[in-house]
N, C-alpha and C positions, 0 to 999 in steps of 0.2 A: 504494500500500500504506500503510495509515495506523497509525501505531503500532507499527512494524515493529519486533522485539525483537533487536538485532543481536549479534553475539557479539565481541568485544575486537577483535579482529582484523577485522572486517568481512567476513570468509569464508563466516559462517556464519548463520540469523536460526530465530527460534522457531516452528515452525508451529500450536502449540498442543500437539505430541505429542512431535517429535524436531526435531534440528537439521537443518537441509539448507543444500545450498549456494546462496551467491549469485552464483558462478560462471556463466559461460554455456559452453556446451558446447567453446567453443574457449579458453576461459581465458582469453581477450583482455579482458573488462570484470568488471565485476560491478555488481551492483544494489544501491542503496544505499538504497534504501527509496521513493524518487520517480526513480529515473534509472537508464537503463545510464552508468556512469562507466567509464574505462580501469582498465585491473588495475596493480598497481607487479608490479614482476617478483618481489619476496620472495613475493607473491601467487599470481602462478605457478610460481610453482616448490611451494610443498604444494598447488598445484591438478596440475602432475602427476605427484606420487606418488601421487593417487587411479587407480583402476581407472576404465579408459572403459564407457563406457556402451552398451551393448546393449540390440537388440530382443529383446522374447524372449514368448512366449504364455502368456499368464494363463487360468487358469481361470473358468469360469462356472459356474453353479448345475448345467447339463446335462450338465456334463464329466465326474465322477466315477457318475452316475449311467448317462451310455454306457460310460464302461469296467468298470461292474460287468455289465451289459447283454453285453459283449462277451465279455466273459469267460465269465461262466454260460452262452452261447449255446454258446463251444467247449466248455468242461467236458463241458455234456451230448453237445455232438459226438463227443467222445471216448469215454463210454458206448454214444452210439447206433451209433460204429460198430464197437468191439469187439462189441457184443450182435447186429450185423448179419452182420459177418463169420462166426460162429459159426452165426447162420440159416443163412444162404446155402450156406455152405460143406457142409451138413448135407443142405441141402433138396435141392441139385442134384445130390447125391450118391445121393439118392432118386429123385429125377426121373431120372439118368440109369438105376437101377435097374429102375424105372419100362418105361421106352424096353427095356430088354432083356428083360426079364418079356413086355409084348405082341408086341414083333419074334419071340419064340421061339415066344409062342400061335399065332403069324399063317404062321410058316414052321416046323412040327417037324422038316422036314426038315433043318435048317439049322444048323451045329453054332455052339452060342453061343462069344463070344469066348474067350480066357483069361482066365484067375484076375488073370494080373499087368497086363494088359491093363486090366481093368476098377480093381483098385487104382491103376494108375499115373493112368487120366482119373479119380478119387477124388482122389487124392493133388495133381493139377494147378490143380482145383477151389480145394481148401484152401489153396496157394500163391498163388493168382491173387485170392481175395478176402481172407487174412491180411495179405499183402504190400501189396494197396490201401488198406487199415485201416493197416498202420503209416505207410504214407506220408503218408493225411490224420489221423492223432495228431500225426504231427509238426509238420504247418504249423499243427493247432490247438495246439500249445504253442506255438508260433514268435507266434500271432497271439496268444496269453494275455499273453506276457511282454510284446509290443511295444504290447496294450491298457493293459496297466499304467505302461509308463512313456511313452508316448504319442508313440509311435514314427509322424511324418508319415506315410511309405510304407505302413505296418502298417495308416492308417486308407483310403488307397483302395485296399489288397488288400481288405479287407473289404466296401468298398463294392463294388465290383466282384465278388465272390464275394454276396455280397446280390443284384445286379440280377441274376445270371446266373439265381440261386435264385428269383427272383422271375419270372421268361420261364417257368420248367421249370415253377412252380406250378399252372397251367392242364393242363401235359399228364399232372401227377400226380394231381389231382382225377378228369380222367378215368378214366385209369388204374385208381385206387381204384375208383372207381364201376361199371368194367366187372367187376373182378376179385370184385368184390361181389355182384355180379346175376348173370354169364355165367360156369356151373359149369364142371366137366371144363377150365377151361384151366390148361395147366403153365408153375405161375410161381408168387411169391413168395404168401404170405397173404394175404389182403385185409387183417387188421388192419396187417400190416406195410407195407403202399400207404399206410390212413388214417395210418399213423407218421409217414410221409414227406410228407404232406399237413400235419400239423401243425407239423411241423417246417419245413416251407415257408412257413405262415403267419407264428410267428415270426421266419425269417428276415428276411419282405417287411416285417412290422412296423420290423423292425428297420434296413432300408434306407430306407427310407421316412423314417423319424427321421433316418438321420446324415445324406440329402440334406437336409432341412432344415434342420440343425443346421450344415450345409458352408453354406447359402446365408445362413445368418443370423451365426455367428459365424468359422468357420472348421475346419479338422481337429479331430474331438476336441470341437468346442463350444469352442474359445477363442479369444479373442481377441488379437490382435498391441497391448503395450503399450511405450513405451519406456524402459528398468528405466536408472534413474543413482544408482552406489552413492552414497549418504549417509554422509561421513567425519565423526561428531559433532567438534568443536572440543576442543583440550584445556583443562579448566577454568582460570583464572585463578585463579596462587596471591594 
């Protein structure tokens, strides 16, 4: 190190910005500008009232842009399936409507159900796809807050809920395609199949990145660096 700008005490040296130390991590030497030398103990001792040093993950250029990524993916998760539960719960309420309108055409003789009967399979419907809906609101809030503050676990639920989404992709394209072309079948709308088709595409986009993103940097996009607080020196009166 040539011109090394040291600080009274020898503790500390200028790096051009701040002070850092000349300490080595066990306190035992320090660096005097051309050599590890032994530390005096008055030296160790304000080396350990500093804070020890820890690993800890830095951000990269790609980190904040996955967790906004992450984020809007749930957001809209949480419209699409409020907006869904409300179809669903609507449509198959018709469709089983549906089902009792031709069973009656097909058999006159045949006394149709009860009143309460048909409200109750209504009423089971709206429980079975409201109650589904609140459950994944919740794990997309749970995966919002844990995008944000970059909760490890939080990034292979995601990823793992991404490849599952990505397998299902192929049998919702079809799906869509059938329900497009092949009338008279009872089942959701076609435009609601192409919803879930695009929503599959962004997912897979979206898996597809953080695997990369895991192979190049780490969870999140970042990197493992090793953070050693910097104790500036007290000025020389």
């Amino acid at each position: 190190m040539v011109d090394l700008r040291l600080s009274e005490d020898g503790l500390h040296y200028w790096d051009g910005r701040q002070w850092v130390t000349t300490l080595s991590p066990d306190g035992r030497f320090r660096w005097n500008g051309s050599a590890w030398v032994p530390n005096a103990s008055t030296a160790i001792g304000a080396y350990a009232s500093q804070e020890p040093g820890r690993m800890v993950r830095a951000p990269t250029p790609w980190t904040k842009p996955m967790q906004n990524a992450v984020t809007a993916l749930n957001a809209l998760s949480i419209v699409y399936l409020l907006v869904l539960a409300f179809l669903l719960s609507t449509e198959m309420s018709q469709i089983f409507n549906q089902v009792l309108q031709q069973s009656a055409a097909q058999n006159p003789n045949v006394s149709p159900p009860p009143a309460q009967m048909v409200n109750g399979v209504a009423s089971f419907f709206s429980f079975v796809f409201w109650g589904g809906a609140l459950m994944g609101i919740a794990v997309c809030v749970l995966i919002i807050v844990g995008a944000l503050k970059r909760w490890t676990w939080i990034f292979y639920v995601v990823l793992v809920f991404g490849g599952l989404s990505t397998i299902g992709l192929p049998f919702n394209l079809i799906g869509a395609i059938e329900r497009s072309t092949t009338p008279g079948i009872l089942s959701v709308a076609p435009w609601e199949s192409w919803l879930q088709v695009l929503y599959g595409i962004a997912s897979a986009a979206l898996f597809v990145w953080m695997v990369i993103a895991l192979v190049r940097y780490g969870p999140w996009a970042t990197m493992k660096e090793y953070h050693w607080p910097v104790v500036p020196p007290v000025p020389a009166s």
